[in-house]
C-alpha positions as CSV (number, residue, x, y, z in Angstrom):
1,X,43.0,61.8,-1.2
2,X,45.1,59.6,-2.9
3,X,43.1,56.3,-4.7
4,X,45.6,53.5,-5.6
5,X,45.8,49.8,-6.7
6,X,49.4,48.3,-6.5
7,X,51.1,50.8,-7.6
8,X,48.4,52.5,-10.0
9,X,47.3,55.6,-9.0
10,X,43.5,56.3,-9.8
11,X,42.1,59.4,-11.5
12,X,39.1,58.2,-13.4
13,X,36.5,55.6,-13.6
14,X,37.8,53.9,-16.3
15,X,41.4,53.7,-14.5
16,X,39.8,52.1,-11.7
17,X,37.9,49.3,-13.6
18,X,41.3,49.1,-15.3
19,X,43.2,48.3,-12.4
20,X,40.8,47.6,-9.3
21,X,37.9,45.7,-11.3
22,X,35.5,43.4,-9.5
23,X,35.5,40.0,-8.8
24,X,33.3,39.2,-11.5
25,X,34.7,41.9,-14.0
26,X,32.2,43.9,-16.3
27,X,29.3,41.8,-15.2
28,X,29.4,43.7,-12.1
29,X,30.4,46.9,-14.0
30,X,26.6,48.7,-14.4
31,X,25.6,51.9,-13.6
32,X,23.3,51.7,-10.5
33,X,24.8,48.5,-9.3
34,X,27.1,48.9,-6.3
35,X,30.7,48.2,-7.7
36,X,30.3,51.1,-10.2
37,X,28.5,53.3,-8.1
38,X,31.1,52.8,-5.6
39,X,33.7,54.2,-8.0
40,X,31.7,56.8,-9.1
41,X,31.0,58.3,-5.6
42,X,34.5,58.7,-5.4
43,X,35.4,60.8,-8.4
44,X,32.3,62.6,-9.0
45,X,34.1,65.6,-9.2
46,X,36.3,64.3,-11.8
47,X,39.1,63.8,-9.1
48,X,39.5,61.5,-5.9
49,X,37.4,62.7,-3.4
50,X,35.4,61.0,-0.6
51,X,31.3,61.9,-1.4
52,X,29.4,64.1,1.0
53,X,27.9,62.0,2.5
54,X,31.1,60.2,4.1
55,X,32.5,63.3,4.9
56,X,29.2,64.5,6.8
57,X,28.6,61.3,8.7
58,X,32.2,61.2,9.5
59,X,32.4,64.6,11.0
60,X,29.5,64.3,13.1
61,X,30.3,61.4,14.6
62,X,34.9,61.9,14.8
63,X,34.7,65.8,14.8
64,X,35.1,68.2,11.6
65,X,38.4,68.2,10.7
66,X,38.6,65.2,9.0
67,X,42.1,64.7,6.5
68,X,41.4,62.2,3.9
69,X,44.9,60.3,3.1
70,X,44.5,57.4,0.9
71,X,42.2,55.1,-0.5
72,X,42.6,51.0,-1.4
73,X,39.7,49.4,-3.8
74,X,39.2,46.1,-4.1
75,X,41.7,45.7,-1.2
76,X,42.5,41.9,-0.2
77,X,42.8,41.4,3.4
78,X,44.0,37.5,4.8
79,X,42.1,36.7,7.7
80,X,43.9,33.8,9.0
81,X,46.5,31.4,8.2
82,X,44.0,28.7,6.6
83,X,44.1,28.0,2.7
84,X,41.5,29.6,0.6
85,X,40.4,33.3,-0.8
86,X,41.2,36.1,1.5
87,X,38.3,38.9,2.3
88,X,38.1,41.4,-0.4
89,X,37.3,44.7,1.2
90,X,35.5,46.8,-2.1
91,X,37.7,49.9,-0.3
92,X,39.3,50.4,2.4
93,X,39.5,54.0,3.7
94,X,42.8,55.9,5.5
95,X,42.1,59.2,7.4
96,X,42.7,61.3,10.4
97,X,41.2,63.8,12.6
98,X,44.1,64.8,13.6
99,X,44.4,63.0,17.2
100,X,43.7,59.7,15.7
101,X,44.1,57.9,12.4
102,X,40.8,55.8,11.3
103,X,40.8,52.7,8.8
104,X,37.2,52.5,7.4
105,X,36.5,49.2,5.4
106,X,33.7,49.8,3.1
107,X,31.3,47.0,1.7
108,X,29.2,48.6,-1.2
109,X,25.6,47.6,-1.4
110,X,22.4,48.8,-3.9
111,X,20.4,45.6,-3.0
112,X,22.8,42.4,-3.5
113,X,22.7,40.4,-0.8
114,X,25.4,40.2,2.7
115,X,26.4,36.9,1.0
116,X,24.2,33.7,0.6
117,X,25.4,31.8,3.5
118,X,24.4,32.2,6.9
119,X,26.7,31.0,9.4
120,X,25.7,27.8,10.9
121,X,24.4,26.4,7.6
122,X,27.9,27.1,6.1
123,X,29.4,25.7,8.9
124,X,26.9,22.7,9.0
125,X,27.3,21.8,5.6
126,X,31.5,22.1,5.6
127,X,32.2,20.3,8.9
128,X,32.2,16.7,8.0
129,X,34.8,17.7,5.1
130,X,38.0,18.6,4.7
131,X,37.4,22.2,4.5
132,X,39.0,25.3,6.3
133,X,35.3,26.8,6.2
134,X,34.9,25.2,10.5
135,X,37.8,26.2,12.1
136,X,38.0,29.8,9.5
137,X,33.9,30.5,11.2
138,X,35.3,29.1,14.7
139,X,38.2,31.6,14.5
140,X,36.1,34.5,13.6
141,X,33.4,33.9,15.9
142,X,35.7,33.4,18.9
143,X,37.5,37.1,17.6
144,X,34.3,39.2,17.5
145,X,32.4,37.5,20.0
146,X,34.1,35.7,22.1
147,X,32.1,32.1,21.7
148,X,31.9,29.3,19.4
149,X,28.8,29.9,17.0
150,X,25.8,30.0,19.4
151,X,22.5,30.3,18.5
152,X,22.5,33.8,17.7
153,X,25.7,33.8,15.9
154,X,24.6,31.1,13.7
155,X,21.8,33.2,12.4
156,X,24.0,36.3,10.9
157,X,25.5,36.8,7.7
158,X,28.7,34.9,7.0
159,X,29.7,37.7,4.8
160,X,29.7,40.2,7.8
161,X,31.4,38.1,10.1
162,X,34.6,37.8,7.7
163,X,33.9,41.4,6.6
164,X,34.3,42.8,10.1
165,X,36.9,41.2,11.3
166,X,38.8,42.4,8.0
167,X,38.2,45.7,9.0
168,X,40.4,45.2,12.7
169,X,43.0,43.9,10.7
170,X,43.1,46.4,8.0
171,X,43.3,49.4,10.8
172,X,46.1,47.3,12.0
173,X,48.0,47.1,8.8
174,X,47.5,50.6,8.3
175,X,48.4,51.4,11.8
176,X,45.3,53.0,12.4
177,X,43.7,53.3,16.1
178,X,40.3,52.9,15.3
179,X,38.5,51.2,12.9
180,X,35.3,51.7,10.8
181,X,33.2,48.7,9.6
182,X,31.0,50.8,6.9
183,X,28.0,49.8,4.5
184,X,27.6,52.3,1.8
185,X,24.1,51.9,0.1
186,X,23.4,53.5,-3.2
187,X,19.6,53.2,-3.6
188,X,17.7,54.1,-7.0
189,X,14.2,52.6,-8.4
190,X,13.9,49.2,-9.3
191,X,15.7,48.0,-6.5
192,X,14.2,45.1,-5.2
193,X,12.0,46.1,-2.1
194,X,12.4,42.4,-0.6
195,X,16.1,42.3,-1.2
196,X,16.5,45.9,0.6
197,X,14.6,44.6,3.5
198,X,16.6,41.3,4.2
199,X,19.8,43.7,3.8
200,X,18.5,45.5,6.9
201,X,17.5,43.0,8.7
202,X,20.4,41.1,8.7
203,X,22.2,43.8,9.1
204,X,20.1,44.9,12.5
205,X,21.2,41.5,13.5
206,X,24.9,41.5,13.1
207,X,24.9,45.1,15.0
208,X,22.8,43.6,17.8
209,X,25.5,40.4,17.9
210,X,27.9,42.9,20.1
211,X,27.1,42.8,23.6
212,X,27.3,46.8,23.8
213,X,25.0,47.7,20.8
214,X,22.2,44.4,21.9
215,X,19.4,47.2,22.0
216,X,20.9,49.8,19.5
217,X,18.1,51.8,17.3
218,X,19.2,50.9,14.0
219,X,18.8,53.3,11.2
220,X,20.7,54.8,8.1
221,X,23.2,57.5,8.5
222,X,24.9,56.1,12.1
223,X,27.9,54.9,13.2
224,X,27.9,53.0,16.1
225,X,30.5,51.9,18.7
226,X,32.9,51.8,19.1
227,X,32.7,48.0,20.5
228,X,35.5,45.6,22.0
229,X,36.6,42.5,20.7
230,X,38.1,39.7,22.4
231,X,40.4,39.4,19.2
232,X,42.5,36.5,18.2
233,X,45.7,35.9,16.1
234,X,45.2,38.0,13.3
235,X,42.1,40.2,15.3
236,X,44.2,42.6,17.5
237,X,41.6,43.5,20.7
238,X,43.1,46.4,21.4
239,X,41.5,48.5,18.5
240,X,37.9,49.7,18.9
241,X,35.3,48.8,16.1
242,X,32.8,51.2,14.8
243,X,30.1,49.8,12.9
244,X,27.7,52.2,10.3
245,X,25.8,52.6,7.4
246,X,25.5,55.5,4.8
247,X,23.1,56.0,2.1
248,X,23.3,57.6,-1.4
249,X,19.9,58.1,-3.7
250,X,20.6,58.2,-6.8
């Protein structure tokens, strides 16, 4: 497997700080938080190679001959043609099983948080403005769901809302046929307990959004799916979404 960032190929940790840092830059950059971790999982051997536990939960659920291609970090996906920041996948995943190529999109978690805003506050609080924020929550809603922010919608995560519909159009950039919405959660003590149990919780309630997954048992070490979307624009509805968690301890 192949780890790159616009033209840099990745070998070590450093190298991918170098040229895939995050957002917030050596702030982020701690053992046992999630950006790190995330790289470190990826080259524990001292070469690019996806951790056990991806390869495991991936075989069980797409069969065992999983081929590893290439990997994006800190990959920038546009969601739609409004102004403002695009989603920022932390990696997005190419591999095959040799009857089907899969796009996973991972978002790497110890315990921060799927975002501060929750959907119908965010949009509450942006749609007597000028912003994009509406129409952008509209759009995405209407793409996974098929509805304007209802009740239920309103209550989830506006983080995984943006983050799943990246993952649709980073299969279809990638010309994959399936695509993989995956959490990767690196636990270790000192975590916040509180934190940990919001991050499942909301995450429960994103899953439980899709019409098809509304009584799913929820646990770590699943994929689920793969789910329809009505799709939009940018959201193609053709391409089934799979939608799972793994967990590392550290």
């Amino acid at each position: 497997m192949k780890i790159h960032k616009n033209g840099h190929e990745i070998g070590s940790v450093d190298e991918w700080f170098k040229w895939a840092p995050p957002k917030r830059g050596a702030s982020q950059w701690k053992d046992k938080r999630s950006a790190k971790e995330l790289a470190q999982s990826r080259l524990r051997t001292g070469k690019p190679e996806p951790p056990m536990e991806l390869t495991s939960l991936l075989s069980r659920f797409f069969g065992p001959r999983i081929v590893f291609e290439e990997a994006f970090p800190e990959c920038s996906v546009k969601l739609d043609d409004f102004e403002g920041e695009t989603r920022n996948c932390d990696l997005v995943v190419v591999c095959h099983n040799g009857t089907q190529r899969i796009a996973i999109s991972i978002e790497a978690k110890a315990d921060e948080s799927f975002g501060e805003q929750l959907v119908g506050a965010y949009y509450d609080s942006k749609k007597n403005s000028r912003s994009n924020v509406p129409p952008r929550i509209e759009q995405l809603s209407g793409a996974l769901f098929g509805r304007v922010p209802d009740k239920q919608i309103r209550e989830l995560r506006y983080q995984l809302l943006h983050a799943a519909a990246a993952s649709l159009i980073a299969a279809e950039q990638h010309h994959a046929g399936s695509a993989v919405f995956l959490v990767d959660s690196f636990l270790s003590s000192g975590l916040s307990e509180r934190k940990l149990k919001q991050n499942d919780d909301d995450w429960a309630a994103f899953i439980r959004a899709f019409p098809e997954l509304a009584d799913a048992e929820i646990h770590a070490d699943q994929i689920l799916g793969p789910v329809s979307v009505p799709g939009g624009r940018f959201v193609k509805p053709a391409t089934p979404l799979y939608l799972g968690k793994i967990v590392t301890y550290l």
